[in-house]
Structures are given as C-alpha cells and as structure tokens.
N, C-alpha and C positions, 0 to 999 in steps of 0.2 A: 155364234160368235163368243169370243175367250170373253166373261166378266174380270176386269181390273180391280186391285183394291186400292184404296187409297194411295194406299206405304208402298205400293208397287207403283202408282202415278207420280207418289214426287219424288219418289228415287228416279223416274223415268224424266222428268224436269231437270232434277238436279244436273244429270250427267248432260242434257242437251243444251245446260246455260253454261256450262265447261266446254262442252264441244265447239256452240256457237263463238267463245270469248277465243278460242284457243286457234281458229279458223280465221276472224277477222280482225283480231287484234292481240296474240299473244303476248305483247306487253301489260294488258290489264290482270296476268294469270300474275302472282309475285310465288318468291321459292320460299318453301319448298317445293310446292304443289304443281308452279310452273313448270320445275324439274322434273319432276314424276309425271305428269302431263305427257311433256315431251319426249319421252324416252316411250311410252305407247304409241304417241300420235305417228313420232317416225319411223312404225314400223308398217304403217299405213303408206302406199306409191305417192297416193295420188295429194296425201297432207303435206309430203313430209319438208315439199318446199316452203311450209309456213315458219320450220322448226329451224332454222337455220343458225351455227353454231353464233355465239355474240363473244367477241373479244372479252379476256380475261382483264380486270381495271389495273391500270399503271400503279406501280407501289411504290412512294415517295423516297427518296433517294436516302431521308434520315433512317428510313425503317427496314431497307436490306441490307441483310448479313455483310457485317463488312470480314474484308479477306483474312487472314490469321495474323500476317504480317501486320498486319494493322495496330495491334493490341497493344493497349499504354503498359510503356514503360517509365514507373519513374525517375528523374533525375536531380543533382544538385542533392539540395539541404535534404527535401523529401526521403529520395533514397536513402541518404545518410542515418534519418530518424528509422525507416524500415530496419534496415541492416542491423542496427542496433537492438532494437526488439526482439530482432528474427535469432541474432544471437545470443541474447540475454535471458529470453521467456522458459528453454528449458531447463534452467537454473533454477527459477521462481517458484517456491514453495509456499501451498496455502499450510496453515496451522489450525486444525481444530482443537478447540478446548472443551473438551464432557467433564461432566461432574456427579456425582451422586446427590439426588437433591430431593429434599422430600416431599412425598406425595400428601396434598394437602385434600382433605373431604369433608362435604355439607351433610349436614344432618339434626333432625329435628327435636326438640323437649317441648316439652308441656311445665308451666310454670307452676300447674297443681296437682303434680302427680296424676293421683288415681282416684282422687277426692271427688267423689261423686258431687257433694254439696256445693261446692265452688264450680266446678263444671254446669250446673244447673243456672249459676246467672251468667257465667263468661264463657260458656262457650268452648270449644276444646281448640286452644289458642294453641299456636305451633312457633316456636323462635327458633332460629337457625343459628346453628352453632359449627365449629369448626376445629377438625380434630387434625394428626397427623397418623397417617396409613401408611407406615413403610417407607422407601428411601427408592426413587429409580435416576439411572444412568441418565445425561440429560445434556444434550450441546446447549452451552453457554456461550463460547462465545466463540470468535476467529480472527488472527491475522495473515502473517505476511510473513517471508525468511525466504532466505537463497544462500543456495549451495557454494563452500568455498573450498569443500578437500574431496576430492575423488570417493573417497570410504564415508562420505553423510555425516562432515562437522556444517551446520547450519546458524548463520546468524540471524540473529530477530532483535525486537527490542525485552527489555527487562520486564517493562508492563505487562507483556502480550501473554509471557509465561511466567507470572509473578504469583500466582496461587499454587504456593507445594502441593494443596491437597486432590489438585482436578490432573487429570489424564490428558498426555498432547498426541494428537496424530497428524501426520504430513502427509500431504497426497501432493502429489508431481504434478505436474504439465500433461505428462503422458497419463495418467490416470490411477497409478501407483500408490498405495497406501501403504506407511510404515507407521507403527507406533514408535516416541520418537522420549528419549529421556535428556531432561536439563542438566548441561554437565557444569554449566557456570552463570550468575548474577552478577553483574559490576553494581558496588555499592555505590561509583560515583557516574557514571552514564548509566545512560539508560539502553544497556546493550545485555547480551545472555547469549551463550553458545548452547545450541541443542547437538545430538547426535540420532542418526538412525541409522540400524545396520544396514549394509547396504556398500555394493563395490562399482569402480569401472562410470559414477554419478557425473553429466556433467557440471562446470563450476562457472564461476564468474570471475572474469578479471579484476583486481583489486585496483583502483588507479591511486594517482599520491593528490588528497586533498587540501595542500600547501599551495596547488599550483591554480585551484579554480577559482575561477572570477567572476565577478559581478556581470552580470550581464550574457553568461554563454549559456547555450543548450542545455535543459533540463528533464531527462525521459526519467518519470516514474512507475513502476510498476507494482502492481499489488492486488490482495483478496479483494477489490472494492467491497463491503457493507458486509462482508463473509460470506458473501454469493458468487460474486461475479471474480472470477479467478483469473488474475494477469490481465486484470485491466490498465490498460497506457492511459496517460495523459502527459501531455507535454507542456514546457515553460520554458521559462531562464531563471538563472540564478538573480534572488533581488536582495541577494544581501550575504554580506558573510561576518562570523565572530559575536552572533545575536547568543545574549543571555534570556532564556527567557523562564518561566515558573509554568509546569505543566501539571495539571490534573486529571486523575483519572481510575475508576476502580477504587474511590477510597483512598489514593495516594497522592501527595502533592511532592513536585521532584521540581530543583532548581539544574536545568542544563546549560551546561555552557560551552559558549565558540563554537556553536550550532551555524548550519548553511540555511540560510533562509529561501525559499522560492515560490514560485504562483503556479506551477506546476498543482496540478488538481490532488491533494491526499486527503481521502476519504477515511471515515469508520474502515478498519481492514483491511489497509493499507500501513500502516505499522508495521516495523521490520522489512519492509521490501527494498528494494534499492534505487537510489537516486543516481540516475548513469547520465553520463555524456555522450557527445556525438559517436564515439568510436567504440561506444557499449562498455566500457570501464565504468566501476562503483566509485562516486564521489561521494556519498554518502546511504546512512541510514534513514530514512524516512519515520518518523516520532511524534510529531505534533503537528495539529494545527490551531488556527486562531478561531475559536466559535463566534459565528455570527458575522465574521468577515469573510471578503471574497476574495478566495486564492492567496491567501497567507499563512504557507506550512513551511516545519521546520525537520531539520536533516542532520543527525550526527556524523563528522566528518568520518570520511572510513579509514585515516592515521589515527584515529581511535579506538576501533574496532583491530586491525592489525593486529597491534598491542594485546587485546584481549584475548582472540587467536593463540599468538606466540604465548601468552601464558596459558592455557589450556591446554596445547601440544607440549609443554615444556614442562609444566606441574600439574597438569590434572586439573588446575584448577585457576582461578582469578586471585591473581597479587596486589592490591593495591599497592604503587610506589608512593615514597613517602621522603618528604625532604627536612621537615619540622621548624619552619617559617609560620607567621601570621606579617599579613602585609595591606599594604593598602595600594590598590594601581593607580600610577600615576597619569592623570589627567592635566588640562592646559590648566584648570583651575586650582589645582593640588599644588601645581608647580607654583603658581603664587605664592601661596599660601605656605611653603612650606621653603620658598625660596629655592628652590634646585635648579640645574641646571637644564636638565631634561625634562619634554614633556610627554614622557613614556615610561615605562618602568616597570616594577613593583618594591614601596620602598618597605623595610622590613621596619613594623612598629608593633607597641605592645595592642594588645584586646583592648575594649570597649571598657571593660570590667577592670581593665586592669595588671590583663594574663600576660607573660614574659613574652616576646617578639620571638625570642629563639627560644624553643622546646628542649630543655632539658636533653642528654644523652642521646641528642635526635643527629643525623647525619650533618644537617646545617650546623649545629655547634660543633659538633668534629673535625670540619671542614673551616671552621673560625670564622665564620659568618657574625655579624654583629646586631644591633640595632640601630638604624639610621641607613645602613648599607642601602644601596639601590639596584635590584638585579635589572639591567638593561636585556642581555639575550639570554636564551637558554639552549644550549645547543648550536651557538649558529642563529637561531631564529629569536626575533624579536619579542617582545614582552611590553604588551600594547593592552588598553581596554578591546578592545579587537579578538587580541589572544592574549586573555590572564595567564598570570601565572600557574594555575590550576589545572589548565586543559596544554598546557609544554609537560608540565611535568606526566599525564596521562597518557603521553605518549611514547613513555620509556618504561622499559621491564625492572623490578624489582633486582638489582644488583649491577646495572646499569652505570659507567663509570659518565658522566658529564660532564660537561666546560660549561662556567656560566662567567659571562662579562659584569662587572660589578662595578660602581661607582661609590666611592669610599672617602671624603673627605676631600673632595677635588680631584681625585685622581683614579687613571679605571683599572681595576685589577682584573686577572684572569682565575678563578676558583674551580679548584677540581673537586667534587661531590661523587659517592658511590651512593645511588638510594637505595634505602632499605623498603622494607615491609611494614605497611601503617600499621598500629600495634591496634 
C-alpha cells in the first residue's frame, strides 16, 4: 500500500472541504474562487446541476450610461458666460519676464588664518561668507495681455513690463512662444503696447467703456499667480470712475476713472481683460485691494484705444495736453465757492501758488481763464466720477475738441486743439 506524506494529505483535505462546500452549499464558495470552482465542477454531468447560472445584480438607474442625447447643454446667462470665454481665451496672452540675476554662493574663512597659535585655543572656527559667482538668465516674474491687431500689437499693463532691463516672452493659448518687444509706456495709465512678430493672430473685440454699468457681467481673464494660464473668474461691475493709489515693484502710481469689480484678479492677472457678456474688452485688469475680498480694479479700454491709435499713428505714446490746473467740482466745492453747478472742473491756481493756466499752453490759446468752469468735454461730462484728467486721456495729441464752459454766468462753447505734454 502507497505511503502518503503529509503535504500530499492536506492538499488531499483541502480540495475535499471545496468539493464538499461546492456540492452542498455553493453559496458558502465567494468569487473568485467560487468562479473558478465552477467552471471545473460543470464540466463534471453529474455536479453540474449544483452550478447553476445566478442572475447578473440590477444597476441602479443613476448609474447607467445615460443616452447621448442626454448630454447638458447649457443655457440662458450660463451659456452666455461660456461663449464668451470660448471666444476671448485665444486672444489671452501669458507674459514671461526673465532677467539676468546674479548667482549668489556660501563659502567658508577662518578668522585666524594659518596661525597655528590661535588655532590651538579656538579651534579651527569656520564663518560663512557670501560672494557673487557670475550672472544667470532667471524667470521673475509674469502677467497677462491680449491680442488687439492681427500682426501681434498686445496690450498689458505698464507695471507688468516696466523693467527696461529684463527680457518679455508671450506664449498663446495654443502653446506658441514669441519673444516679444515694448514698443510703448503711458506715463499717465498704467497701460504699454508690446509687439510680437507674428501674422493672421486672433484679436479681441474692443467694446466702448462709457457705456458700462454698475452692476453687469464681469468675465476676467488672466495668468492667475504666473501658473495657471486663462484663468476665468466672474463678477459684476461694483463700481465706476474709482481713483485709487496702486503699488507695486517699487512703484506707487495714482490711476484714475478706473472700473471697479469683485470679479476675482489675482498676482498674474495684470494686463488681461475685463469682458462683458458678449466677450467685448470693457476694461484692463490693474489692481487689487490687498487683504480684501474681491475688490480689483480695471482701466477702461476708451483708454487703452487711444494708446493704440498713437502707437499705429507715431510709433509711439503721445501724452495730450491741455495746460489747466483745476479743482473738481463737488456738492461741497459748490458751497464753498458759490457756483452754480455741482460738477465740473473749475480752473484755479496751484496750492503753491502756480498760474491756473499754463503759459503758451493750448488752454491759453484757446482763452481759457481762471475761474472758468469746464462742465463737458467732448459731449461727455466732467464729474468726480470722470475728472478732467481721464476725458482728456482719451483724445490723440492734435485732437480738435468742444468743451462746454461756464464763465461768469453764462455757458460758452470752446474749441481746443491738444497738443503734446512737453
């Protein structure tokens, strides 16, 4: 008779406590093993009515494939916000700023040279010192700009590319990289036209920023943090004609007749565009408020325009210039100085002292006075809202205008040519 080993009995156990479970209770077998089980057992006649197939489980009606037609579409305001993005993002340029910057390195001195003697009570002490190694290429920083001429004129803001000395590159939507040169700085917004070569670009609609209002639709887009490329966020406008004092980079800039909104502008978002429903630029995207929530600010894009049209026209940024010193008229101005109106700007001397009208300046040519009150400018009012300052910003250096004028009781109509601020 055969001798058994062990490992040959409980292998011979194991398969009989499977066979027995598989024979009188095939539910106690669980899968996989029940699986595999069963696919031998019923190859056996006389088992195989143990193996009997078991209904596949019911799949709850949230969890199957729903049909194609099914698929969300959005509608109403929703759609409207898509559409706009969808059309605006391949406009939206990121801005990298590299620099050359110097490579800083540690390294060690001994405060006693080679002096054996002194090393003998203290030790061979090591202080860390720090020198400069050479100069390497080096991303600093990044914003934001979108395309406005077919051939790669791009706007941004002034801050974004305010360092002559560092290197700007543009990379697209689509993934495209141009190195990209500053062809203009506005000394009084905080706006700059880049260019890159490049043809056949798409561009953005320009919309007119006279006409937006408190309270509409607000899509921003931009580098977020210099990572995250055309990132949306949306709001509404919560405010228009805000002065406000921005700093940044070492630079402190007062901008004015700014769109205010709660639309989300992030680090990197600088120079992108502030669009309405219908994907039009109501503004430039500039500032926000630190340490509050969701209050950034927009230079209107009737400002931007302007800078445009002088850049295609002369190559370069004109500042217009009218040579006035004024004060805007408020409800409390109006007391105070007895006028009729409580809106304006009434033309008076400096603080110091300085003449109200500027010498050889187009306002004295034009016979502008002191005391005068400019009510419009162009048609368009002249309000703390919209100073003087930011009407005139919106007309090209040689520019003929009408401006409404209140003069001793009575309103005159003045015609002005501006010139070029000297």
């Amino acid at each position: 008779m055969k001798q058994y080993s062990i490992k040959e009995l409980i292998i011979t156990a194991v398969l009989a406590s499977f066979l027995t479970a598989a024979i009188f209770n095939p539910s106690l077998i669980v899968l996989p093993a029940k699986a595999a089980l069963s696919d031998f057992f019923k190859q056996i006649p006389y088992l195989e009515k143990f193996f009997k197939e078991e209904p596949a489980p019911a799949v709850p009606e949230e969890f199957r494939p729903k049909p194609r037609e099914e698929t969300y579409e959005p509608a109403g305001y929703e759609a409207q916000v898509i559409s706009a993005v969808k059309t605006a993002s391949p406009a939206v340029v990121s801005i990298v700023i590299t620099k050359n910057v110097p490579v800083i390195e540690q390294y060690y001195t001994t405060p006693f040279g080679d002096d054996p003697y002194l090393r003998q009570f203290f030790g061979d002490i090591q202080i860390p010192q720090f020198r400069q190694k050479g100069f390497e290429k080096k991303e600093v920083g990044g914003g934001t700009g979108f395309i406005v001429s077919k051939d790669g004129l791009i706007l941004t803001n002034k801050h974004v590319v305010a360092d002559v000395s560092a290197e700007y590159t543009v990379l697209t939507n689509e993934g495209q990289k141009y190195p990209a040169k500053v062809l203009a700085r506005d000394q009084i917004a905080d706006l700059a036209v880049i260019k890159i070569e490049a043809a056949g670009l798409p561009t953005l609609k320009l919309g007119d920023s006279e006409n937006v209002r408190v309270g509409q639709t607000a899509i921003a887009i931009g580098n977020a943090l210099g990572e995250f490329k055309n990132t949306v966020s949306a709001g509404v406008v919560s405010g228009l004609g805000r002065s406000v004092t921005a700093a940044g980079g070492g630079v402190i800039e007062n901008i004015y007749d700014v769109i205010q909104t709660d639309a989300s502008i992030n680090p990197g978002n600088s120079g992108g565009p502030l669009l309405n429903l219908n994907g039009e630029v109501m503004g430039i995207n500039t500032a926000m408020v630190s340490g509050a929530q969701s209050i950034g600010f927009a230079v209107p894009i009737n400002q931007a325009k302007r800078i445009v049209s002088d850049v295609l026209s002369f190559g370069a940024i004109k500042t217009p210039y009218l040579g006035v010193r004024y004060l805007t008229v408020t409800p409390a101005l109006k007391e105070s100085k007895n006028l009729p109106f409580d809106y304006g700007a009434l033309i008076a001397k400096g603080e110091g002292g300085e003449p109200a009208v500027i010498k050889d300046s187009p306002a004295e040519k034009s016979g502008l006075t002191e005391g005068d009150v400019i009510l419009e400018f162009e048609g368009r009012k002249v309000d703390p809202e919209h100073p003087l300052i930011s009407r005139i910003n919106l007309y090209s250096v040689g520019s003929t205008v009408n401006l409404k004028v209140w003069r001793g009781g009575e309103i005159k109509t003045v015609r002005i040519t501006l010139a070029e601020k000297p």
